[in-house]
C-alpha positions as CSV (number, residue, x, y, z in Angstrom):
1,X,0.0,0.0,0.0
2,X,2.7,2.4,-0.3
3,X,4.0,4.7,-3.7
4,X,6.8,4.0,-5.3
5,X,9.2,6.6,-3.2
6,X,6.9,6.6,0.4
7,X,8.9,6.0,3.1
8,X,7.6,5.4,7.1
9,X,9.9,7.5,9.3
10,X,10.6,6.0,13.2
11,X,10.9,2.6,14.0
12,X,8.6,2.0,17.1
13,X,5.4,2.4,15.7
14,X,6.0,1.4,11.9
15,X,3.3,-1.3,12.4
16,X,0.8,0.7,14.0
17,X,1.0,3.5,11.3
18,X,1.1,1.0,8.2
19,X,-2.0,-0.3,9.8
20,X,-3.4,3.3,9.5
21,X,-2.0,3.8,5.9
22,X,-4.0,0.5,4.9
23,X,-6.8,1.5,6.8
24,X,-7.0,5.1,4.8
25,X,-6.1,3.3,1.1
26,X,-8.5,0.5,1.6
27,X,-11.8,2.8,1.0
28,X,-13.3,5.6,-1.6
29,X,-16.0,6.7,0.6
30,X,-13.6,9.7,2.1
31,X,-13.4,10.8,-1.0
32,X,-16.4,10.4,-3.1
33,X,-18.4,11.8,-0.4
34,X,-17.6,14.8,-0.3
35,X,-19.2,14.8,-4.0
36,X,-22.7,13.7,-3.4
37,X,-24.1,14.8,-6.7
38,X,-21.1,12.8,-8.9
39,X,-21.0,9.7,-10.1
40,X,-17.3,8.7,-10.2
41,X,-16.1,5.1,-12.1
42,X,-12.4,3.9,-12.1
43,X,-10.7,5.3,-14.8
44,X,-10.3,2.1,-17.2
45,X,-14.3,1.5,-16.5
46,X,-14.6,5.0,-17.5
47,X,-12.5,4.4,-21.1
48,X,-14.4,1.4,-21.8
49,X,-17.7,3.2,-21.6
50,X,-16.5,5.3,-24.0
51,X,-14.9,3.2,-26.3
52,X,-18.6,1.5,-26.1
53,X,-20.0,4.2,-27.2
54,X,-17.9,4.9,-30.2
55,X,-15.9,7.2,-28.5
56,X,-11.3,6.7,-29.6
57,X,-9.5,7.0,-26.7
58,X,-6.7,6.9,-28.5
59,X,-5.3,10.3,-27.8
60,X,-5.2,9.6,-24.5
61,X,-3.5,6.1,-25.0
62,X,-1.0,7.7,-27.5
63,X,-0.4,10.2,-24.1
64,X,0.0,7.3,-21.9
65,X,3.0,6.1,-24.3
66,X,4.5,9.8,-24.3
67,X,4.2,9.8,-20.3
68,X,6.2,6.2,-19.6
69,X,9.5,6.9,-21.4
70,X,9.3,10.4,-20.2
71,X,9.0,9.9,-16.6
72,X,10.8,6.9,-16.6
73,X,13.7,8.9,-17.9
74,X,13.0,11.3,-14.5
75,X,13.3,7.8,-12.3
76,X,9.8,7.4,-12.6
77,X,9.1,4.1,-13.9
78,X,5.8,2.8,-11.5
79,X,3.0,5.2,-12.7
80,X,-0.2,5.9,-10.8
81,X,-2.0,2.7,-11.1
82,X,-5.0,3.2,-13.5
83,X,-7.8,1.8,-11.3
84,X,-6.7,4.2,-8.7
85,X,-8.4,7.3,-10.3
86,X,-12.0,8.0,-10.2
87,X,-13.4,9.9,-13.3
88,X,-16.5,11.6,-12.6
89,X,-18.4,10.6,-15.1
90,X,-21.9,11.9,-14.3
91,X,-23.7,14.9,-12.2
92,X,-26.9,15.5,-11.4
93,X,-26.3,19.0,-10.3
94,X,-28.0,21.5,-12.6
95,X,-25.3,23.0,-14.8
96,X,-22.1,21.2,-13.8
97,X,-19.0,21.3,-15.7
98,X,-15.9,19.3,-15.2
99,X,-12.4,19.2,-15.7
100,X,-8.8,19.9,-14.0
101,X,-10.1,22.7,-12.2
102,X,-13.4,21.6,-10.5
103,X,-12.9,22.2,-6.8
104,X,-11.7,19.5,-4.1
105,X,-10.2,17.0,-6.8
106,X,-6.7,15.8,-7.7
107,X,-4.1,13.7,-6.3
108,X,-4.7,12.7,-2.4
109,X,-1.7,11.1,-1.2
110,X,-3.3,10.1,2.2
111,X,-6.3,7.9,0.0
112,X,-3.2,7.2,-2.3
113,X,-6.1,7.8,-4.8
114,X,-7.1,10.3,-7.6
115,X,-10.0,12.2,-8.3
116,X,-11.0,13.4,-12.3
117,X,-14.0,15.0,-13.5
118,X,-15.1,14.7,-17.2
119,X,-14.2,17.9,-19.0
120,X,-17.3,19.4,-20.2
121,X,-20.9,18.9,-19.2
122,X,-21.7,16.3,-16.9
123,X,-25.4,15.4,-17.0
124,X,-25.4,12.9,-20.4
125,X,-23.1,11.0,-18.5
126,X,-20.8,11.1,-21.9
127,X,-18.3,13.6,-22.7
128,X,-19.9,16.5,-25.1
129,X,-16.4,17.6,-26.3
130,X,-14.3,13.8,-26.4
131,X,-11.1,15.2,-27.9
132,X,-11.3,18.0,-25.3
133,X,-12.4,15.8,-22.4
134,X,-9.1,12.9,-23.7
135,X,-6.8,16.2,-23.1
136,X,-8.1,17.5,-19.7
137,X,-7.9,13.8,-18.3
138,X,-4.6,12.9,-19.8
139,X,-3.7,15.7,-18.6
140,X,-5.0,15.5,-14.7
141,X,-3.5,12.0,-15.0
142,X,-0.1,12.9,-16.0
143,X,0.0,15.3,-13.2
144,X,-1.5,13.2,-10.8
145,X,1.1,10.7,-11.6
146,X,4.0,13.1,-10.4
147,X,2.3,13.7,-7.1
148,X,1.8,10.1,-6.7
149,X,5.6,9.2,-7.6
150,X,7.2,11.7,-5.8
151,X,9.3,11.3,-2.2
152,X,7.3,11.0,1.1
153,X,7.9,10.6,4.6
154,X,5.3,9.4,7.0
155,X,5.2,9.2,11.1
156,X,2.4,8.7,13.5
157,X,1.3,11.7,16.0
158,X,-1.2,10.0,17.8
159,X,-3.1,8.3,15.5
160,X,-2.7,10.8,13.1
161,X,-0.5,10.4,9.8
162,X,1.8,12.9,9.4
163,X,4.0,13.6,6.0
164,X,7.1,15.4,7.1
165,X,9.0,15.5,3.9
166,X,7.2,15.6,1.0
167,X,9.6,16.0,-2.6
168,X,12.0,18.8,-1.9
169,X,10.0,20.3,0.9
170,X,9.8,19.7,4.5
171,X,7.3,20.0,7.6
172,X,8.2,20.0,11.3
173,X,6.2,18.4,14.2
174,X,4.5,21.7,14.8
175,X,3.4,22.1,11.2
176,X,5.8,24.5,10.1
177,X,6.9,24.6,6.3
178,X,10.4,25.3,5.5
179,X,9.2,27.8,2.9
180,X,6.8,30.7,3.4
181,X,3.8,31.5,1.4
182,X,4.6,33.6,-1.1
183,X,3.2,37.7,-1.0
184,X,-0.6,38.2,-2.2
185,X,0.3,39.2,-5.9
186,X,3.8,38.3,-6.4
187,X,4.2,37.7,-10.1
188,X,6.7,34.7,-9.2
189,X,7.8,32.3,-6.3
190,X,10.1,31.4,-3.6
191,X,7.7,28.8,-2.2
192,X,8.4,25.3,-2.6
193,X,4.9,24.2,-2.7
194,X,3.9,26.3,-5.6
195,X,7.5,25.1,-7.2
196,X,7.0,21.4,-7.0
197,X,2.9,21.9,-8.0
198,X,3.8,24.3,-11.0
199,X,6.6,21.4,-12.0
200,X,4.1,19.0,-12.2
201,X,1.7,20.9,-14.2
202,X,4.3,22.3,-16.5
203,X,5.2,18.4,-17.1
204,X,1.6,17.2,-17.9
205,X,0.5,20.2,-20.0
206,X,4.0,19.7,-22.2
207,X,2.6,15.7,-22.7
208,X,-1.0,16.9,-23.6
209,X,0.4,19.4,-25.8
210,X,1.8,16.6,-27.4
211,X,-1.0,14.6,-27.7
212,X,-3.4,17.7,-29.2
213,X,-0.6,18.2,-31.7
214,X,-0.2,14.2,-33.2
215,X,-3.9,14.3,-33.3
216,X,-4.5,17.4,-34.8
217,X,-6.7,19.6,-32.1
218,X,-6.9,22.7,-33.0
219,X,-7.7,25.9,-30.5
220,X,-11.1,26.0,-30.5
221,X,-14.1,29.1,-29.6
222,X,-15.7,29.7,-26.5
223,X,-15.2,28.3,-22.3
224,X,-13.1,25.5,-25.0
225,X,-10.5,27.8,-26.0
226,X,-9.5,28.7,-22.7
227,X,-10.2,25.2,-21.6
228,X,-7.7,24.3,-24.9
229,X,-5.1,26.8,-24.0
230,X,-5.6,25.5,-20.4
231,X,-4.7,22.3,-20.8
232,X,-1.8,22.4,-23.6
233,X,0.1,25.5,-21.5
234,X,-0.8,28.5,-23.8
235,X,-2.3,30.4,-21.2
236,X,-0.8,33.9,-21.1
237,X,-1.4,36.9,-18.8
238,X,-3.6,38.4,-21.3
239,X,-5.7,35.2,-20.8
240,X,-5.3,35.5,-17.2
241,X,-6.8,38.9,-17.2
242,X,-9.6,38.4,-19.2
243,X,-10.3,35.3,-16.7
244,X,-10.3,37.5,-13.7
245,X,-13.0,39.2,-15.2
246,X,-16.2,37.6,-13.9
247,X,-18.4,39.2,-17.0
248,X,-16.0,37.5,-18.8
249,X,-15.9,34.6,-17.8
250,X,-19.9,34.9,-17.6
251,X,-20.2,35.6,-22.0
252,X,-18.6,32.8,-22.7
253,X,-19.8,29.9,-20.1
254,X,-23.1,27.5,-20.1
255,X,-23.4,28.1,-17.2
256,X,-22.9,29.9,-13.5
257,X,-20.9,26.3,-12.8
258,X,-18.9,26.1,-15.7
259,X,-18.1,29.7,-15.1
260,X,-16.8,29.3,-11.5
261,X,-14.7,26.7,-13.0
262,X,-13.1,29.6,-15.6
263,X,-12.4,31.7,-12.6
264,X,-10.4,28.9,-11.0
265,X,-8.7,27.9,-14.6
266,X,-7.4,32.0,-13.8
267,X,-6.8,32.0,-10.6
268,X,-4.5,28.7,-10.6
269,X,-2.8,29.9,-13.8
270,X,-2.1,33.1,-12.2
271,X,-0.7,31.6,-8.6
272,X,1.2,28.8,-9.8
273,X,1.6,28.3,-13.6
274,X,2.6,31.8,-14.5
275,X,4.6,32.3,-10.5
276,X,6.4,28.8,-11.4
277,X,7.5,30.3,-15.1
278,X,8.9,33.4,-13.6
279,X,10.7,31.8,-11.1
280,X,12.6,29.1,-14.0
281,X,12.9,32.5,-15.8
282,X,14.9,34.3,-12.9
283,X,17.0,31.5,-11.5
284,X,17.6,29.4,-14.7
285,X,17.5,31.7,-17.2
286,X,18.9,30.1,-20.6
287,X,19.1,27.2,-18.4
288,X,15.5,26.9,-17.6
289,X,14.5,23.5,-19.0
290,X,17.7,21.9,-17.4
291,X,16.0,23.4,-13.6
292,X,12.4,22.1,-14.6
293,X,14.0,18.7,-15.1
294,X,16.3,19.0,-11.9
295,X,13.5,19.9,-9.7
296,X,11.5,16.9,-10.5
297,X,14.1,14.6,-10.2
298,X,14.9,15.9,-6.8
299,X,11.1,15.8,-6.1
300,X,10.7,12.4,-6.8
301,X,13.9,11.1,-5.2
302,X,13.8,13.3,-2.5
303,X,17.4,14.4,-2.6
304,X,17.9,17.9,-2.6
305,X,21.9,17.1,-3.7
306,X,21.2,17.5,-7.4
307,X,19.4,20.7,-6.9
308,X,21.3,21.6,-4.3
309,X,24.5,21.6,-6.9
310,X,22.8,23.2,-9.5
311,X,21.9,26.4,-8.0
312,X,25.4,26.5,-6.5
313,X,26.9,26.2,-9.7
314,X,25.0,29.4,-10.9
315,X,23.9,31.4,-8.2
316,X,26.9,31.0,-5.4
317,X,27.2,28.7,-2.0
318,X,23.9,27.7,0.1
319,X,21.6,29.1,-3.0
320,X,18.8,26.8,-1.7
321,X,18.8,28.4,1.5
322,X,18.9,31.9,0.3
323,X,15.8,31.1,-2.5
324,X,13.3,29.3,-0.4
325,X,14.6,29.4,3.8
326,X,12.0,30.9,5.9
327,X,13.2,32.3,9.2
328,X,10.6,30.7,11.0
329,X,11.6,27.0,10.0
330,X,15.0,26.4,11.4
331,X,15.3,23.1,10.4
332,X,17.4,20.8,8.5
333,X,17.7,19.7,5.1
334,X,18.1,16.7,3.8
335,X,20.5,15.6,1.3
336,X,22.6,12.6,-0.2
């Protein structure tokens, strides 16, 4: 029951807190209930009612083959097991509309499960847009993968589980992070968080761009060309703007749902996506694919060495400290 690179810190109660670990993997119910008005299938049940109804999943099977070599070339080579995700398939909610950005979905490490809503409308119980929907899901997956992959350390306080490393960032007993949050606004980052999250998604929109381009999807009109752009990285401040805007946002939605899930589209672009290009912009410069691919490395080994190094190299001695140390953690780091 554990991911390829989780780890169970402490000896005395190792038992006690696998027990727990099994106990929290074992179930959906913590998860789908908190989405009463979904009804979520595993993800190959979910392809398969597709395929049955003439649906090609083949864009998102040509992503799967992208993805293995790809992370596998990171030290990724167990992915996020496919029965593991829960596609929302269906909603009864008036209005809904799905995809990466519906709230309380994604990657739970604690459930060691994944949560997906359908791109598009959700009451047919089919997707309305399937290229679009095979994007948005390969996608989700691809990132969830990352998250799933990617170095953990577990200990028990009480009965509670508690993840005290988690890729190249760090929590101590009393909850505090070894980064702070970063300033309401900032146009970039110095939070680790937002570092490893924008990592990921920079990773799974580079495999769906991919994807859209072998098979030919075009940019598209309407809540589907932001949802397009979205998905394949060409999001731009621009588009950020424009979905900041709620009467914006409003003109080009089905509805009050599917526009909610615009303004979140915005909002995440803006806090992680664009903050996570600035930061690759400022510290790796001409260099910045070669930092992308050492931070996930580092994330998913959960050796700060290689990054460590890097940012040496380029920006001087203790350059990890001086990026992302808060004065509030005082804590160590870990390393080979």
């Amino acid at each position: 029951m554990l991911a390829p690179n989780e780890h169970l810190a402490g000896t005395a109660d190792i038992g006690q807190l696998l027990a727990r670990l099994a106990e929290l993997r074992a179930t959906t119910d913590t998860l789908t209930e908190q989405h009463p008005t979904v009804t979520f299938r595993p993800l190959p049940q979910a392809l398969r009612r597709w395929e049955a109804a003439g649906l090609n999943t083949g864009l998102f099977r040509y992503g799967l083959a992208v993805l293995r070599p790809r992370y596998a070339a990171l030290s990724l080579s167990r992915l996020l097991p496919l029965e593991r995700v829960l596609v929302g398939v269906q909603s009864s909610r008036d209005g809904a509309f799905g995809g990466f950005h519906y709230s309380n979905q994604g990657y739970r490490h604690l459930q060691m499960r994944a949560l997906i809503t359908t791109y598009g409308p959700m009451a047919a119980g089919l997707p309305e847009r399937p290229d679009m929907a095979a994007l948005d899901l390969l996608r989700a997956y691809a990132h969830g993968c990352l998250h799933y992959g990617s170095y953990r350390s577990y200990r028990l306080r009480g009965n509670e589980v508690v993840r005290t490393q988690y890729g190249v960032n760090f929590r101590r007993h009393d909850g505090r992070t070894y980064s702070a949050p970063d300033l309401a606004g900032s146009p970039t980052t110095r939070n680790l968080g937002v570092v490893m999250e924008g990592a990921c998604d920079r990773e799974a929109r580079s495999i769906a761009r991919a994807a859209a381009q072998q098979f030919g999807v075009a940019e598209l009109v309407g809540i589907d060309r932001y949802g397009y752009r979205d998905v394949t990285g060409l999001l731009d401040i621009a588009d950020t703007d424009e979905l900041a805007r709620q009467e914006v946002c409003d003109a080009v939605a089905p509805t009050p749902a599917a526009a909610d899930l615009l303004g979140a589209m915005g909002r995440y672009q803006a806090s992680v996506n664009q903050r996570y290009g600035m930061f690759l912009d400022e510290v790796g410069r001409s260099e910045a694919d070669d930092l992308h691919a050492t931070v996930l490395t580092s994330m998913i080994s959960g050796v700060l060495t290689p990054l460590c190094a890097w940012l040496r190299d380029r920006h001087g001695a203790k350059a990890f400290e001086a990026l992302f140390l808060s004065p509030a953690y005082f804590g160590p780091v870990r390393s080979a």
